[in-house]
C-alpha positions, 0 to 999 in steps of 0.5 A: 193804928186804924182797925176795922170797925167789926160792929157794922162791918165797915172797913177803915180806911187810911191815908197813904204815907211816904213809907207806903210806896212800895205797898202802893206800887205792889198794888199797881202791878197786881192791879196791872196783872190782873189786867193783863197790862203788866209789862207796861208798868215802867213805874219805880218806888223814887218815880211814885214818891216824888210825884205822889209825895214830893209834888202831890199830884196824886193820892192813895187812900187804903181799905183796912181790914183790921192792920191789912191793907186790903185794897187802894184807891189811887186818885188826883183832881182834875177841871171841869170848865162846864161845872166851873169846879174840880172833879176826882179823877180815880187813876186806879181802884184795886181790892185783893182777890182774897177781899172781893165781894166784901164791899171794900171796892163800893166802900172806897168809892164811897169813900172817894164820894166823901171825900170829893163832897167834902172838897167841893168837887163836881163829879168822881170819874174814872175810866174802865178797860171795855174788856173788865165785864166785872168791873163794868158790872159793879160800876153799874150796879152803883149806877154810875153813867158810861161816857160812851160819846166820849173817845179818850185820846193819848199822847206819849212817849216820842209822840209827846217828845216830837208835839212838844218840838224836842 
């Protein structure tokens, strides 16, 4: 069981398990809710265990305090073809209103860092909905560089349906 360490006050942190998949869904929605994009999760408890767990495309790391998981990191590698290496792609970073302004958001952005050193990655990167102010304030306090040259564009739905001629 990870603990805390309480000495330095630096949080554990632990790997997801398959039978996290209804605490990591539970995170999506408060994550989402606090966003204001709630009733755009379609996602469901077999969805994320096959794609996390059967196909590992993604992971999810947790914040511990003491046996609680405070907060999560959900996250997969992506390509960069300029640094001819993968990068970390954070899909989604969320700490419990109860545990913010305790450092668990910078510790598992630390976290990710290691880990993305670790495997030789390039780079961590992630998107932020312009509207957060306080989560754009905290990025840049680790002083992390927008990428305001660069317009994300989507296709999905009946849009991909109609690209992929189905």
């Amino acid at each position: 069981m990870n603990k805390s360490n309480t000495t330095n006050n630096k949080p554990s942190f632990r790997h997801a398990q398959r039978n996290d998949v209804p605490l990591i869904l539970k995170f999506i929605k408060d994550l989402a809710d606090y966003e204001g994009l709630l009733d755009e999760v379609i996602a469901d408890e077999a969805t994320l265990e096959e794609w996390i767990f059967n196909r590992e495309k993604a992971e999810v790391i947790f914040a511990m305090e003491g046996d609680t998981e405070v907060g999560f990191a959900l996250f997969f590698h992506n390509f960069s073809t300029f640094l001819g290496r993968a990068g970390i792609y954070l899909e989604d970073l969320y700490v419990m209103p109860e545990y913010r302004g305790k450092g668990y958001g910078k510790a598992l952005l630390s976290k990710l860092a290691q880990i993305a050193l670790e495997r030789g990655c390039g780079r961590l990167e992630w998107w932020c909905l312009d509207s957060n102010t306080p989560s754009i304030d905290f990025y840049l306090s680790l002083n992390a560089e927008p990428m305001d040259e660069w317009t994300v564009y989507r296709i999905a739905g009946d849009t991909l349906t109609e690209l992929a001629g189905k």
